[in-house]
C-alpha positions in Angstrom: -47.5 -0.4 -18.9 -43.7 -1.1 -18.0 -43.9 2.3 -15.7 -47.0 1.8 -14.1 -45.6 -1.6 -12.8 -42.5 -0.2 -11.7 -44.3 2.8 -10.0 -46.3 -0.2 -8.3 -43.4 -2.1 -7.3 -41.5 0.7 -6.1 -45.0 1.4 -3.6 -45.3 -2.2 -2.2 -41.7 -2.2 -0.9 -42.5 0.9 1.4 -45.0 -1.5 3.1 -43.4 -3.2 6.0 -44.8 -5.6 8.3 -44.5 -4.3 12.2 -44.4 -8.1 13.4 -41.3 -9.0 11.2 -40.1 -6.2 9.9 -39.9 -7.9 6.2 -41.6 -5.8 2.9 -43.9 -7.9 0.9 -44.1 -7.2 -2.6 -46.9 -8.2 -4.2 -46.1 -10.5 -7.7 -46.4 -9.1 -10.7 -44.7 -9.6 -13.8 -41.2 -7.8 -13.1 -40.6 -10.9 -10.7 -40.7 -13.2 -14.0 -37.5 -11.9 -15.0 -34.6 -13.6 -13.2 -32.5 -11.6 -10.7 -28.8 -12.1 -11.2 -29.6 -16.0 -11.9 -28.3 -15.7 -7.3 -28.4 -19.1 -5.6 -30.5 -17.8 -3.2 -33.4 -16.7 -6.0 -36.8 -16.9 -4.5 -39.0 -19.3 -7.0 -41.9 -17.8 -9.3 -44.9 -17.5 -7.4 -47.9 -17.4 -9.6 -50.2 -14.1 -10.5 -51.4 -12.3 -7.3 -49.6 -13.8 -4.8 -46.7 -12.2 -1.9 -43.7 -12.8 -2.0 -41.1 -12.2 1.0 -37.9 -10.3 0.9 -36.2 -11.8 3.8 -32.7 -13.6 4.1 -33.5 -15.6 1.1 -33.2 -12.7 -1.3 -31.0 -9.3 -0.1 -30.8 -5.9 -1.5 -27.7 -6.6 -3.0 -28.8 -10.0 -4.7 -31.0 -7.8 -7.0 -28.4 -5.1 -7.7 -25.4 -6.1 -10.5 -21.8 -4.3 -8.7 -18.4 -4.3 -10.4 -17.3 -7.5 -9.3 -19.3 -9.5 -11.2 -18.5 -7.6 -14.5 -16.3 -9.2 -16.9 -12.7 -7.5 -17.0 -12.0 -6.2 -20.7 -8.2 -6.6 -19.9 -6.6 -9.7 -22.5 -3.9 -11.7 -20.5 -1.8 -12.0 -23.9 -2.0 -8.0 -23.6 -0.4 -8.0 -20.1 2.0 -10.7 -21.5 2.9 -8.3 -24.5 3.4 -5.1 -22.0 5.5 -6.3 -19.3 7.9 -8.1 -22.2 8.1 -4.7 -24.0 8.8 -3.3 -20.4 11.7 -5.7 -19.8 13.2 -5.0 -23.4 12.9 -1.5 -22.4 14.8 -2.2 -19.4 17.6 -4.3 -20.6 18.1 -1.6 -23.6 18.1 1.1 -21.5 20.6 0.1 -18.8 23.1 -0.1 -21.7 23.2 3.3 -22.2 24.6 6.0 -19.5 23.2 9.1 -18.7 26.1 11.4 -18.4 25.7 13.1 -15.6 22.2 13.9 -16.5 19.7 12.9 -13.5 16.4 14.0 -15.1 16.1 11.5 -18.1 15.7 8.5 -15.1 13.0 10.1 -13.5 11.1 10.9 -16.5 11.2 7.3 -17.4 10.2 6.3 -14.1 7.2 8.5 -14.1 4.9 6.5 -16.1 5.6 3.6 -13.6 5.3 5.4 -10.8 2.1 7.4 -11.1 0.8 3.9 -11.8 1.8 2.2 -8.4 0.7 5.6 -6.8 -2.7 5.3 -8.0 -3.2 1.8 -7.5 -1.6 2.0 -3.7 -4.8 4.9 -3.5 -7.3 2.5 -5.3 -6.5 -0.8 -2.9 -6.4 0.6 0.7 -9.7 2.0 0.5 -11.3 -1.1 -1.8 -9.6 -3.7 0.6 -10.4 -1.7 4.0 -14.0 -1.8 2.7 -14.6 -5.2 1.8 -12.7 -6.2 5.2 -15.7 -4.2 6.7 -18.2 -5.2 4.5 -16.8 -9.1 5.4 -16.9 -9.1 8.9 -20.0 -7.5 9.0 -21.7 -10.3 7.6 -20.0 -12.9 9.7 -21.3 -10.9 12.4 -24.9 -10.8 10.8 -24.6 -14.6 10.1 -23.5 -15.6 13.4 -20.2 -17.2 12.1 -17.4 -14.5 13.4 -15.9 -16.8 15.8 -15.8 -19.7 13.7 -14.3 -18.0 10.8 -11.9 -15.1 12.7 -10.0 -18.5 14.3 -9.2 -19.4 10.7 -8.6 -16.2 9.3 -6.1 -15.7 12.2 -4.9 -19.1 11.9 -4.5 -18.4 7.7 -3.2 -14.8 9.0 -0.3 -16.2 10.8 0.6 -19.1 8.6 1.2 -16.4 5.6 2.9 -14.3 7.8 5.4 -17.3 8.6 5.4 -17.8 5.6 6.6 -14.5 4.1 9.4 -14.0 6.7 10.9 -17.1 5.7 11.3 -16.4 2.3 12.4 -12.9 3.0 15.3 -14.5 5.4 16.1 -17.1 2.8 16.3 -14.7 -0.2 18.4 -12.2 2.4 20.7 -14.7 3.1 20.8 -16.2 -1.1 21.1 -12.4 -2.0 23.8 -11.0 0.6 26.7 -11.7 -1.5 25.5 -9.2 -4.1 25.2 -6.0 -1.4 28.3 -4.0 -0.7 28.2 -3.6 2.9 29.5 -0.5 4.7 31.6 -2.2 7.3 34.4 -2.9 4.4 34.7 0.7 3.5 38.3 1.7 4.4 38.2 5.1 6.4 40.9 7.6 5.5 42.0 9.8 8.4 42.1 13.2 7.4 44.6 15.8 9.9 42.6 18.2 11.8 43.1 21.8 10.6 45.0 24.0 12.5 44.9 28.0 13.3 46.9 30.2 15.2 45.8 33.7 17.1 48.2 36.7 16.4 48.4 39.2 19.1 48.9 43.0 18.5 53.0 42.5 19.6 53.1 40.4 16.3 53.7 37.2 18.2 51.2 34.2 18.6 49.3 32.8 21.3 50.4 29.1 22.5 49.7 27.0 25.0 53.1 26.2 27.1 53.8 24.9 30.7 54.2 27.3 33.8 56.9 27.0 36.3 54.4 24.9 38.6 53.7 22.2 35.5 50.6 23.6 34.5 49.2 24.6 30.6 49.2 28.0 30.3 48.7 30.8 27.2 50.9 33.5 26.5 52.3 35.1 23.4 55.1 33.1 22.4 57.7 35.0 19.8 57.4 31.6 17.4 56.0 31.5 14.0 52.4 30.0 13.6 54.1 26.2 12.9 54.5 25.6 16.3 54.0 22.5 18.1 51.4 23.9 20.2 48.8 25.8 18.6 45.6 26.6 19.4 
């Protein structure tokens, strides 16, 4: 009985009327049943009668997503993990590695597969509802209304943030070694000399008219001028 009224449902929302473009359904008793318990549940009709799907009850009304699951995740269990994780930390840093650059990056790993795969979880969830959002203020008419405050709300946080970024910066500074108080030790240039097939070396000396010129000088290869 249950599957022939769900084969009869299932036919009545193919009908569409061409004036408005809504399905009726006829009632039957699937409709008894409460749909999500939405605000915007149609009321009961009685035996017979046609009930229409338009604005007052969507597609997605009668369909239970992930959102509106409860989350199995315990806050004393987050509480109990991230103290572990500091206790972790603050034992580990008393220990040094020796030299040994692999043990920090297997300890890491743990943490960082998990920001990787949240940071591939989030885009895509929070680019979709953004799109799923402003589709419906478009559908509902209210896009102007709302995008002023978003954009209001949009620039306040982003005030916001900056300033505590500058004010932490500036609270913080003291603690960061900057590279302008590195002292710079000059180191001499190394120097070569050319030996020519006479056995003396090539230097740079001044002609008889002032200028630089090469020639192979019978000095040793300490000479003030080498090239």
């Amino acid at each position: 009985m249950e599957k022939a009224l769900t084969d009869h449902y299932n036919q009545q929302l193919l009908d569409e009327s061409p004036v408005t473009g809504f399905r009726t359904v006829t009632h039957s008793r699937l409709h008894d049943r409460d749909v999500l318990s939405c605000k915007n549940h149609v009321p009961r009709a009685s035996e017979g009668t046609t009930v229409i799907l338009g604005d007052e009850l969507r597609l997605k009304d009668m369909l239970a997503g992930a959102f509106e699951e409860t989350s199995p995740v315990s806050l004393w269990r987050i509480c109990v993990a991230v103290a572990i994780g500091i206790s972790l930390g603050v034992l580990l840093a008393q220990y040094s590695t020796d030299g040994n650059d692999e043990w920090p990056d297997w300890i890491a790993l743990p943490g960082d597969l998990f920001i990787d795969a949240l940071k591939c979880l989030i885009t895509p969830m929070v680019f979709s509802s953004i799109v799923v959002c402003i589709g419906e203020l478009v559908e509902a008419g209210k896009a102007a209304r709302i995008g002023s405050r978003v954009m209001l709300y949009f620039a306040m946080s982003s005030l916001v943030s900056s300033t505590i970024g500058v004010l932490f910066g500036v609270l913080f500074s003291n603690l960061f070694v900057s590279q302008l108080n590195v002292k710079v030790t000059s180191f001499p240039l190394p120097q070569f000399s050319i030996k020519c097939p006479n056995g003396n070396y090539l230097a740079s000396s001044p002609d008889a008219y002032g200028t630089m010129a090469l020639a192979c000088t019978s000095k040793n290869a300490t000479m003030d001028h080498q090239l």
